[in-house]
C-alpha positions as CSV (number, residue, x, y, z in Angstrom):
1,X,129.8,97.4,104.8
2,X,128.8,99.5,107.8
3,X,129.2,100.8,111.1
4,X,129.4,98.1,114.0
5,X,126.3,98.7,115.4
6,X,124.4,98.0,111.8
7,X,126.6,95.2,110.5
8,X,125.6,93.9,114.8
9,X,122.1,94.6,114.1
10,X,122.3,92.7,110.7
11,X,124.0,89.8,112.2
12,X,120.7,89.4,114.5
13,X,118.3,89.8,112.6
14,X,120.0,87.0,110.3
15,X,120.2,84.9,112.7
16,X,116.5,85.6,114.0
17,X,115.3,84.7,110.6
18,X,114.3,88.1,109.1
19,X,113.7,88.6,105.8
20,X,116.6,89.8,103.7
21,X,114.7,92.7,102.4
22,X,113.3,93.7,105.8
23,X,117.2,93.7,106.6
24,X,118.2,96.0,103.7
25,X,115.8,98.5,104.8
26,X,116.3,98.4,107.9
27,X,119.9,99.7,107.1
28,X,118.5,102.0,105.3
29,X,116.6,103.7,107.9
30,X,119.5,103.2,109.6
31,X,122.4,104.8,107.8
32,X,120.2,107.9,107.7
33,X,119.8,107.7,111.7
34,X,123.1,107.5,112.0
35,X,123.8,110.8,109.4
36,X,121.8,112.4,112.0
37,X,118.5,112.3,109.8
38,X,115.8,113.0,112.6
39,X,112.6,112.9,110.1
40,X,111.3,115.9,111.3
41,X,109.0,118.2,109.1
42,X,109.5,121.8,109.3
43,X,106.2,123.9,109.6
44,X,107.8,126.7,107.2
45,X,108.5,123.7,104.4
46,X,104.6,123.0,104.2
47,X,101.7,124.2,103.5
48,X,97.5,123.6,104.2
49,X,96.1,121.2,101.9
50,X,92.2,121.1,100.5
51,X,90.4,117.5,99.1
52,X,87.4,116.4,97.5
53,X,84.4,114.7,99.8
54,X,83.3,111.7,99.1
55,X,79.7,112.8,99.3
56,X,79.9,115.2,96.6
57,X,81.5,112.5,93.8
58,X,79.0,110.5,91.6
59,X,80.7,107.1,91.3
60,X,78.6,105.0,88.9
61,X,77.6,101.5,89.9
62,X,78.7,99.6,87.4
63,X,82.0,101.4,87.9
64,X,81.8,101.1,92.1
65,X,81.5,97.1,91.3
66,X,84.4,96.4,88.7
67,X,86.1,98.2,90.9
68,X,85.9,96.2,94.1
69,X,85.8,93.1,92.4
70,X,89.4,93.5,91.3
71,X,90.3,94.4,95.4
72,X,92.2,92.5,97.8
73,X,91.2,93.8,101.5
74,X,94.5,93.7,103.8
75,X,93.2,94.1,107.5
76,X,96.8,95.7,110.4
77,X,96.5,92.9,112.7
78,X,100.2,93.3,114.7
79,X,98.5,94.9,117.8
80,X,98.4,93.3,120.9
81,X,96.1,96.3,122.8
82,X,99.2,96.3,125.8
83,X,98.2,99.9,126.5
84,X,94.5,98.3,127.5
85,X,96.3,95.2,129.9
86,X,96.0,92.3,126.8
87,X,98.4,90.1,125.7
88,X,97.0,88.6,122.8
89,X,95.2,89.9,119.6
90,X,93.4,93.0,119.9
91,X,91.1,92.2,117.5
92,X,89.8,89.4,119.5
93,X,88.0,91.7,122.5
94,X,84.6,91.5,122.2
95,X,82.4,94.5,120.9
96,X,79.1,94.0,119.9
97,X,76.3,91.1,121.4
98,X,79.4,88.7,122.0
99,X,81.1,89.3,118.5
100,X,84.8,90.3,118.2
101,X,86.3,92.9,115.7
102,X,87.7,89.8,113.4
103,X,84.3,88.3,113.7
104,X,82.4,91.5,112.7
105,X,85.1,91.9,109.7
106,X,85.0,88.4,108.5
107,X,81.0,89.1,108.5
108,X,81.6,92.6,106.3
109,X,83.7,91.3,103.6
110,X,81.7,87.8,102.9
111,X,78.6,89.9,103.0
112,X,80.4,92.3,100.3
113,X,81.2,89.3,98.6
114,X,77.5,88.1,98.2
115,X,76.3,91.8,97.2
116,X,78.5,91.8,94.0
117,X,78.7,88.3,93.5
118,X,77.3,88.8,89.7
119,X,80.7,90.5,89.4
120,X,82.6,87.8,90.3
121,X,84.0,89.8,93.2
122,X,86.7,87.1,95.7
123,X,87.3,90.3,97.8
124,X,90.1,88.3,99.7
125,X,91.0,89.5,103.6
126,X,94.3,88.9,104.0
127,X,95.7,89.7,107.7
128,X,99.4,91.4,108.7
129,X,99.9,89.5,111.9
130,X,102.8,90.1,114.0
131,X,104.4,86.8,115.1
132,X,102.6,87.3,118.7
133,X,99.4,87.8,116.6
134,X,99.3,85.2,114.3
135,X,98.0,82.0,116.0
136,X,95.6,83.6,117.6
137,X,94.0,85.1,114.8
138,X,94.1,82.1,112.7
139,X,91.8,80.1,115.0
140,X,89.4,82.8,116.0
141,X,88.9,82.8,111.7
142,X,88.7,79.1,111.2
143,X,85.2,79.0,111.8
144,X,84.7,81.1,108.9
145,X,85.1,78.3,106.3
146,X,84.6,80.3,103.4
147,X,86.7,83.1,104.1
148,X,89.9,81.9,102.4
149,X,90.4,82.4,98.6
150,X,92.2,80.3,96.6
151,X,96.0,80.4,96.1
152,X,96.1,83.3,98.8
153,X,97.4,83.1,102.4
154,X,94.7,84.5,105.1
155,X,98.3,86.4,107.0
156,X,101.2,87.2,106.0
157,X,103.8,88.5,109.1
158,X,105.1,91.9,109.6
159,X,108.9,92.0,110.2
160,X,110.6,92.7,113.1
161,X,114.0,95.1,114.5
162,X,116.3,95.6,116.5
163,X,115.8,98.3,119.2
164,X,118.8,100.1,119.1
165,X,121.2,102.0,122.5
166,X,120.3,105.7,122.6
167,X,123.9,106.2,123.2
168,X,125.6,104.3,120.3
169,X,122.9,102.8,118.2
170,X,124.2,99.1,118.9
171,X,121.2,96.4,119.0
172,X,120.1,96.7,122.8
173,X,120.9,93.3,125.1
174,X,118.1,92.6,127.9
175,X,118.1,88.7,129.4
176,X,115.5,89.5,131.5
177,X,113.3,89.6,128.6
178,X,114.8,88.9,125.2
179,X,111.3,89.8,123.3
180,X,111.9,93.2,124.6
181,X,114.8,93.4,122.6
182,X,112.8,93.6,119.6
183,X,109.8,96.1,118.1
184,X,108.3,96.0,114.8
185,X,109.2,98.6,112.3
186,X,106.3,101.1,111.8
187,X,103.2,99.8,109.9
188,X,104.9,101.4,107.0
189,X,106.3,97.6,107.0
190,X,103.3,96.9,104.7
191,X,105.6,97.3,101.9
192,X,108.3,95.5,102.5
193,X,106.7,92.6,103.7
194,X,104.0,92.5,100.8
195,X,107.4,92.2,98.4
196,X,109.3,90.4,101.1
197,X,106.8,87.3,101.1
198,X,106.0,87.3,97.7
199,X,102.2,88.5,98.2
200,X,102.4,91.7,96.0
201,X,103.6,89.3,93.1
202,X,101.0,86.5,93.8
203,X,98.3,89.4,93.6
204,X,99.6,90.9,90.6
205,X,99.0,87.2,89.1
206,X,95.9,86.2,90.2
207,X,94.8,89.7,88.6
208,X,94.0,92.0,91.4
209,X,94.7,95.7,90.8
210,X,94.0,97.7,93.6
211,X,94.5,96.8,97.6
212,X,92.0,98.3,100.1
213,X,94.2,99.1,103.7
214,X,92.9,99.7,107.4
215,X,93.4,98.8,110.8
216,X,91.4,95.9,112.5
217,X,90.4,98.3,115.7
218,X,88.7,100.5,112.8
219,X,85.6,98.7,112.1
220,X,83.9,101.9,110.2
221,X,87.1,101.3,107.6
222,X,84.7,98.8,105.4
223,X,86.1,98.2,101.5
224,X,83.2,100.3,100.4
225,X,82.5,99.8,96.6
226,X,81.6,103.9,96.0
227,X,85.6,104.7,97.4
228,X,87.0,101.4,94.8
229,X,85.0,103.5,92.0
230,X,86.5,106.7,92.8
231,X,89.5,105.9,93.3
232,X,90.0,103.5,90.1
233,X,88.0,106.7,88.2
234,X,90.7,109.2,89.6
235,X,94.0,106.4,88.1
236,X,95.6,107.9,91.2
237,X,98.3,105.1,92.3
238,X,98.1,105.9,95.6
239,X,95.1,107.6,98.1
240,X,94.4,107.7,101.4
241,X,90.7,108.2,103.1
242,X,90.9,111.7,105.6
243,X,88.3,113.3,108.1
244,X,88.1,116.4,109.2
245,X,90.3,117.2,112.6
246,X,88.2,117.2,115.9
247,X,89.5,119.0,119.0
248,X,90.7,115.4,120.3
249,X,92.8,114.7,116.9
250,X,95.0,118.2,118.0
251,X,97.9,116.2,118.9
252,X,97.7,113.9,115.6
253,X,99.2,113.9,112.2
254,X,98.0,115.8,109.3
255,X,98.1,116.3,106.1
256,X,99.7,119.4,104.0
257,X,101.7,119.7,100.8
258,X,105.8,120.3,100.7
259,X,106.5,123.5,99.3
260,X,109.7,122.5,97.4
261,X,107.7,120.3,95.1
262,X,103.8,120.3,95.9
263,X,104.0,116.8,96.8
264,X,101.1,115.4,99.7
265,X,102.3,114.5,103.0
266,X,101.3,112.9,106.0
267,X,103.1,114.6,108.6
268,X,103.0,112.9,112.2
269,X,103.4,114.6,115.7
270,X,106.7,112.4,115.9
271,X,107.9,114.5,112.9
272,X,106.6,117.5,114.4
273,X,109.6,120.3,115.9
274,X,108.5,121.7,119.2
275,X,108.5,124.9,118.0
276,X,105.8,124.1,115.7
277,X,103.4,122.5,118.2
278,X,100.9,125.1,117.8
279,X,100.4,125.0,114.0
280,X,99.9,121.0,114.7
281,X,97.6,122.1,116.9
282,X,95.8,124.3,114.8
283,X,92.8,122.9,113.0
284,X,92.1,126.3,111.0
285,X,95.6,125.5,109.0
286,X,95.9,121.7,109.4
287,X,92.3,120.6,108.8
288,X,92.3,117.1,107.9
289,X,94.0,114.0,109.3
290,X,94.1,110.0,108.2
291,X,92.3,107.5,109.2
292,X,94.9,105.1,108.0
293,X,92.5,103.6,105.1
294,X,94.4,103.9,102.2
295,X,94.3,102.4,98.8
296,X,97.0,101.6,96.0
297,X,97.3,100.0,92.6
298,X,99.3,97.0,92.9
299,X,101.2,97.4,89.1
300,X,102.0,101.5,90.6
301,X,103.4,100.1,94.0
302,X,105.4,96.6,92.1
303,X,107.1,99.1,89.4
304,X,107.9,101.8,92.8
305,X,109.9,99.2,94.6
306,X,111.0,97.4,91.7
307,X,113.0,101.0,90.6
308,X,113.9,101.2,94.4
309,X,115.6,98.4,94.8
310,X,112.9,97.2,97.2
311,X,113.1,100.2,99.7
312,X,110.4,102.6,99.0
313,X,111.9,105.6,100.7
314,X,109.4,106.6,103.1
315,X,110.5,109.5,105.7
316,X,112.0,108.3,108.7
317,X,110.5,108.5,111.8
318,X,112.6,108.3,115.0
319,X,110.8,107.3,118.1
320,X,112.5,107.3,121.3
321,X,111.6,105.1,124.5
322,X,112.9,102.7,127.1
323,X,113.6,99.4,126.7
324,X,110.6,98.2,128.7
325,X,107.9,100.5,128.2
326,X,106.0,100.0,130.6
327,X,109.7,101.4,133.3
328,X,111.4,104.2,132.9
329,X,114.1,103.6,134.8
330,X,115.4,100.9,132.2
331,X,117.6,102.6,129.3
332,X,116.3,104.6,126.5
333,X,116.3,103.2,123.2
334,X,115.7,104.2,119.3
335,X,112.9,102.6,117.5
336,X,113.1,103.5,113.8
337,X,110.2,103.6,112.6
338,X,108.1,104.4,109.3
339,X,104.5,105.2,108.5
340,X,102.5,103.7,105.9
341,X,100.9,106.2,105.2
342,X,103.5,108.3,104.2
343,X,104.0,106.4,100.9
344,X,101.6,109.1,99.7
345,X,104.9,111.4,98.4
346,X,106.3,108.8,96.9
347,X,103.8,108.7,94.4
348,X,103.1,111.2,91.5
349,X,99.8,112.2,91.5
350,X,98.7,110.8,94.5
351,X,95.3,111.4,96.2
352,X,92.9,112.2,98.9
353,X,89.2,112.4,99.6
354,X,87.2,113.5,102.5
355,X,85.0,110.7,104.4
356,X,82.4,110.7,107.1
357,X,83.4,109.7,110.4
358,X,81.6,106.6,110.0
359,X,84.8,105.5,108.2
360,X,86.9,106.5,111.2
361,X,85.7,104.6,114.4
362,X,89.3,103.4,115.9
363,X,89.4,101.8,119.4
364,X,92.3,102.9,120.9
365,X,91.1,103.5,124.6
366,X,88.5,101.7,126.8
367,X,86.8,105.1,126.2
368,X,86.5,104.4,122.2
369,X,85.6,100.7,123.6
370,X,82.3,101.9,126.2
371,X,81.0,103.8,122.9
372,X,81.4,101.4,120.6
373,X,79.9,98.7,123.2
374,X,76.8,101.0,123.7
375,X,73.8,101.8,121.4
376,X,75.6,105.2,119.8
377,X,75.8,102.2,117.0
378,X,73.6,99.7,115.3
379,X,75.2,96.9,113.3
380,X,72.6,96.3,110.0
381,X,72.5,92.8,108.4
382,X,75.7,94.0,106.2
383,X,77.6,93.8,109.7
384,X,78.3,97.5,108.8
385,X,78.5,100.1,112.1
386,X,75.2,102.9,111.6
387,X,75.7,105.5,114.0
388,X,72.3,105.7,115.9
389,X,72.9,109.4,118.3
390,X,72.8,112.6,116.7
391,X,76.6,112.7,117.8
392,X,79.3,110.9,119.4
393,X,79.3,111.4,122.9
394,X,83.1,112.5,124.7
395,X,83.7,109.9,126.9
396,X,86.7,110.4,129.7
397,X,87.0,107.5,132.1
398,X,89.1,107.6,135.4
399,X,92.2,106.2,134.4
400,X,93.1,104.2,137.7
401,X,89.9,101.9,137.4
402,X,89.0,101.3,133.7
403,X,92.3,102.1,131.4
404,X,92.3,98.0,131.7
405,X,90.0,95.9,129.8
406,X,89.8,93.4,132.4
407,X,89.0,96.1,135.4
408,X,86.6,97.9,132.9
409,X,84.8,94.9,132.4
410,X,84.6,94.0,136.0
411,X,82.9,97.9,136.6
412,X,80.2,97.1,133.6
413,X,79.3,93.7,133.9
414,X,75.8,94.2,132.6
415,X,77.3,96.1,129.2
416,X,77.5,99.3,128.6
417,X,75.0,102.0,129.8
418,X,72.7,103.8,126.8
419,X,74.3,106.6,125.5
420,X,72.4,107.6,122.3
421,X,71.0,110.5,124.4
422,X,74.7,111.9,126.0
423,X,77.4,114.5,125.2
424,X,79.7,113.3,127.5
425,X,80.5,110.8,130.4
426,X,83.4,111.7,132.7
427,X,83.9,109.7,135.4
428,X,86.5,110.4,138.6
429,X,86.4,107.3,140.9
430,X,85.3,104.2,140.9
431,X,81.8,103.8,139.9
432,X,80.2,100.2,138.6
433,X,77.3,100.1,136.2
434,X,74.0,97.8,137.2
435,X,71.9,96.6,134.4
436,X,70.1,99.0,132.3
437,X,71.8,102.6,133.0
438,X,71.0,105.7,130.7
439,X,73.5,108.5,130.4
440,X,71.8,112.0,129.3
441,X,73.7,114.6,128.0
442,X,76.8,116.0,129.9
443,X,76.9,113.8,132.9
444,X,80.0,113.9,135.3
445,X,80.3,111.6,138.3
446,X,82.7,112.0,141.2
447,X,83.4,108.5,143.3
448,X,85.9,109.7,146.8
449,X,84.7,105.7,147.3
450,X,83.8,102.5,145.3
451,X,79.9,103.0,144.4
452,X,77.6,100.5,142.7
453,X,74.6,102.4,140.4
454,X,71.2,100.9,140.7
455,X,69.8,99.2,137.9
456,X,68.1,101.3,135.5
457,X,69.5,105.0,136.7
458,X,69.0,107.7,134.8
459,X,71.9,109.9,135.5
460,X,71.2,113.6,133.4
461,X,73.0,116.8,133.2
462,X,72.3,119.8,136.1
């Protein structure tokens, strides 16, 4: 038994039909809030960490095909972009010539599949949807007739929580809108619903070994065969795929080792004290940071929560909000919370290696969204994202008129301008695009009033 707020919060998610091992974690995670476990990460526990590049290991072909042949490609799909204005599927807005991101990944992994056909390589996609994600996804995919594999499910559904009272941890009431009562638990689900559902088991026997991880707004985060080489060389049971930090990754996790027992971690700016803001900060100390493409070896993970009793242990992470996120003037509540990639300390001998940021191309923004929409990228035959500008320009757009997909659309109707040739757009106002705009290097525009470009501008620096 337990306190009345868990033994509340078990009772509804019983009676909403959650998973009994999504339940026991969640009182997990919860007994260790309630101890006053806070999940933060000392600065003085940890120390830099150093990694291999990707572009200095010789992965043999042979080797880079086996490999990828025996890997199942699982695709975060709960996102429903709410910070952009959607409502539906993030992975359905359109990026490229009228394609969405699930239509550009379907297109990646059956191409993959044709390349190393003489290897016998199924290289099933597999989706976590969300329960709000789900239909959605599974129509914009029908069309894709060949993309399921036999005796696999294209989605299997992350779990959901109760959000819990800041003030007592019961599970929150709100009638005006029961979904808000709810909030998925971290994507450190992954997990738990992989065991939950049965999939980890049905993968295990259809003999896949390894499981290739990323998020569906990441479409540089292909299952590359050279990464399936190294990291079925390394017999690491557990890596994840890190860049180097960039002044806009400051405020992100990182990664370090704990001093107590030289273990990796990922440590997030949730988990971060205040007083140790500035060593987050720093990108001297702290130099590298996930892109949330990890890999594991199925047998490694099974025998992990097998010993566990299904709960993997991953480090708590206790995110405080209100109810409604979009008011603060509703009550604050306690999301608990756990990060997938943190499941690199549970593992002996876990890994990293150093990519490109052509593995790292996450749309969280409608500024990620203009770049990726422009012709910074080609898309080859292999559906794969090239980067065509000598660098990725900074892109800050006036808040008030294109943080919405639907207002940003209305303000580049044509597409996006060119910005192979730019360092930067920033944009104060309201400013629409005509047809066939080019942005060259540093450009900042100020708008005190709506104003249309002619087609064809050329707007340059000085």
């Amino acid at each position: 038994m337990g306190s009345a707020g868990l033994e509340k919060a078990r009772a509804k998610m019983r009676e909403a039909g959650v998973d009994e091992v999504a339940i026991e974690t969640f009182a997990h995670y919860y007994r260790l809030l309630e101890h006053g476990e806070t999940g933060m990460i000392p600065e003085s526990t940890i120390e830099p960490v150093d990694m291999e590049a990707l572009a200095d290991v010789d992965v043999p072909d042979d080797v880079a095909a086996k490999a990828i042949a025996q890997t199942a490609v699982i695709k975060l799909n709960g996102g429903l972009g709410t910070s952009m204005g959607m409502d539906r599927a993030k992975s359905l807005l359109c990026v490229r010539k009228g394609l969405s991101f699930l239509d550009i990944i379907a297109r990646q992994v059956l191409h993959l599949r044709q390349e190393y056909a003489a290897y016998d390589a199924r290289l099933p996609l597999i989706f976590m949807n969300s329960f709000r994600t789900s239909s959605d996804t599974l129509a914009a995919v029908a069309r894709y007739t060949d993309l399921p594999v036999d005796g696999l499910p294209l989605e299997f559904l992350q779990n959901k929580e109760p959000k819990l009272n800041a003030s007592d941890l019961s599970p929150i009431s709100w009638p005006k809108d029961p979904d808000l009562e709810w909030c998925p638990p971290g994507h450190g689900d992954i997990y738990t619903a992989l065991r939950g559902t049965g999939l980890l088991d049905t993968l295990l026997a259809q003999g896949y070994r390894y499981v290739f991880v990323s998020n569906s707004d990441n479409l540089g985060a292909v299952p590359d065969a050279k990464v399936a080489g190294w990291f079925a060389a390394s017999g690491a049971p557990f890596a994840i795929e890190a860049v180097r930090r960039t002044p806009s990754d400051r405020k992100g996790g990182h990664f370090a080792r704990r001093k107590s027992d030289g273990r990796i971690i990922l440590r997030e700016t949730a988990q971060t004290l205040k007083e140790d803001q500035v060593a987050l900060a720093d990108l001297d100390r702290h130099r590298y940071c996930s892109t949330n493409n990890l890999w594991f070896d199925l047998e490694a993970m099974k025998h992990a929560l097998d010993v566990r009793g299904g709960i993997l242990g991953l480090p708590l992470i206790r995110n405080v909000k209100h109810v409604d996120p979009g008011d603060s003037s509703t009550p604050e509540v306690i999301q608990i919370e756990t990060a997938m990639g943190a499941a690199i300390e549970v593992f002996e001998n876990s890994a990293l290696i150093e990519v490109g940021r052509d593995r790292f191309v996450p749309v969280k923004t409608t500024n990620d969204l203009l770049v990726l929409r422009s012709d910074v990228y080609d898309i080859g035959p292999d559906f794969v994202l090239e980067q065509a500008a000598d660098h990725i320009p900074f892109i800050d757009l006036d808040t008030d008129y294109y943080k919405l997909v639907s207002d940003f659309d209305q303000r580049f109707p044509n597409g996006a301008p060119s910005l192979r040739e730019a360092t930067a757009l920033k944009i104060a106002g309201d400013v629409t695009f005509a047809e066939g705009v080019k942005v060259v290097g540093d450009v900042a525009l100020k708008a005190p009033s709506a104003q249309r470009l002619d087609p064809r501008t050329v707007l340059a620096d000085g």
